[in-house]
Every structure is written in C-alpha cells, then in structure tokens.
N, C-alpha and C positions, 0 to 999 in steps of 0.2 A: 504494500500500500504506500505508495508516493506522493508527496502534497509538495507544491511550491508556494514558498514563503516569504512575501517580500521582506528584505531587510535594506533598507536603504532605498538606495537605485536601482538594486543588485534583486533579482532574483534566487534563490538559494535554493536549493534543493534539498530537501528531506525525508527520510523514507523511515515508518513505523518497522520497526526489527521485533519491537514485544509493547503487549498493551493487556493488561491486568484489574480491572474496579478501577482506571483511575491512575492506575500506576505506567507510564510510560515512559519506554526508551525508545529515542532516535540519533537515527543513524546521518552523518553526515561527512560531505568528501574536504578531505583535510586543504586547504589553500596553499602550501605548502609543496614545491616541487622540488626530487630530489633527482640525485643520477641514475640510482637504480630505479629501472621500473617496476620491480618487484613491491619496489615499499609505495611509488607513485599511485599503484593498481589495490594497495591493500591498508594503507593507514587512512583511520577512518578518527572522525571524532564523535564520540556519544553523549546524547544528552538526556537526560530524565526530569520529568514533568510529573506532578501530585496536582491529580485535579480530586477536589473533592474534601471530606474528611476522610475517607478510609484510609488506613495503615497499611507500609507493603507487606508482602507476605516471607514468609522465611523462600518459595518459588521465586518472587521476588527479587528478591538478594540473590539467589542463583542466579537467574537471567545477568543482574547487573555484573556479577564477578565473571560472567561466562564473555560478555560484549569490554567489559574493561581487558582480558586479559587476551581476547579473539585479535585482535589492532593488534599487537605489539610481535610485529615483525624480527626486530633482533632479538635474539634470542637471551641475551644477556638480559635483558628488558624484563623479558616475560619471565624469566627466575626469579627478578627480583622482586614482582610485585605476586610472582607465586607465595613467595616467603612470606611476605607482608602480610598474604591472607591468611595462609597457614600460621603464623602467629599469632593473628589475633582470634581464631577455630581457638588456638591451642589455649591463650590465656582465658578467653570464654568457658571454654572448660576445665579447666582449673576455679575459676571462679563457681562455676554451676554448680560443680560437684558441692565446692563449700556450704552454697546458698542450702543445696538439697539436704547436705549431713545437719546442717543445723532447724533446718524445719522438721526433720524425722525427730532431732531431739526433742523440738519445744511440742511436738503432736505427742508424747508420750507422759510428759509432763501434767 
C-alpha cells in the first residue's frame, strides 16, 4: 500500500510495511546516494505513527525491531544494534524474573 505525501514542494513517497489498531510503520527511500548500489537499492528509513489511544503490542515491537534491523546493510551495523536489542531482552528479564519472585512472595503472605 503506497501513498504520496507532500512534504514541501517535494512529493515523497511512502509505503505502509505494517499497520496494527493504530500502530504504524513506514517505509521510506533514504535521500542519501552512495557508490555501492547495493546499499543505494536497500537503505530505507522507517517511521512509526500512534494514531489513536491504543498501546502497541509486544507483535508490535517485533515488526518495529524486524524493519529497524531489515535496513542495515553493513553488517557491522546490524550486530551492533542486534546486541543492543539482545541487551535490553536480556536486562528485561532479569528485571521480570525479580518483579515475579517478589509478587509470589507478597501472594503468600
């Protein structure tokens, strides 16, 4: 699904990649030209829209980490913000478990 959107003088182009209650990413072609055309044909820039009151969904966040991490062409790139997600999985869960061992305590109490 493709929509053009003025921005300026300039017409832009924009294309729905995911759309959720509300919750929206698009996709758009980066301004930016390099030598390789490999990255000229494949860096995108994504943008997300909340229409509404609804909250995204934990699907949600998948799409968004799936479209942040789909763009990044060198590969150097995409390990690092692999880590970054992976880090924060990892401290969330660290964290969870906490929240969970101490509501099992106070439910006993």
């Amino acid at each position: 699904m493709e929509k053009n959107v003025k921005v300026g003088n300039i017409m832009e182009q924009e294309k729905i990649v995911y759309q959720n209650n509300g919750f929206i990413i698009t996709e758009h072609p980066r301004k930016r030209e390099y030598e390789n055309e490999t990255i000229n044909e494949n860096d995108r820039i994504y943008r997300i829209a909340l229409l509404g009151s609804n909250q995204p969904t934990i699907d949600d966040c998948c799409e968004l980490v799936y479209y942040l991490l789909k763009n990044k062409v060198y590969e150097h790139k995409f390990k690092e913000y692999k880590s970054k997600i992976l880090y924060a999985i990892e401290r969330a869960d660290k964290d969870g478990v906490r929240i969970n061992r101490n509501m099992s305590m106070d439910s006993w109490m």
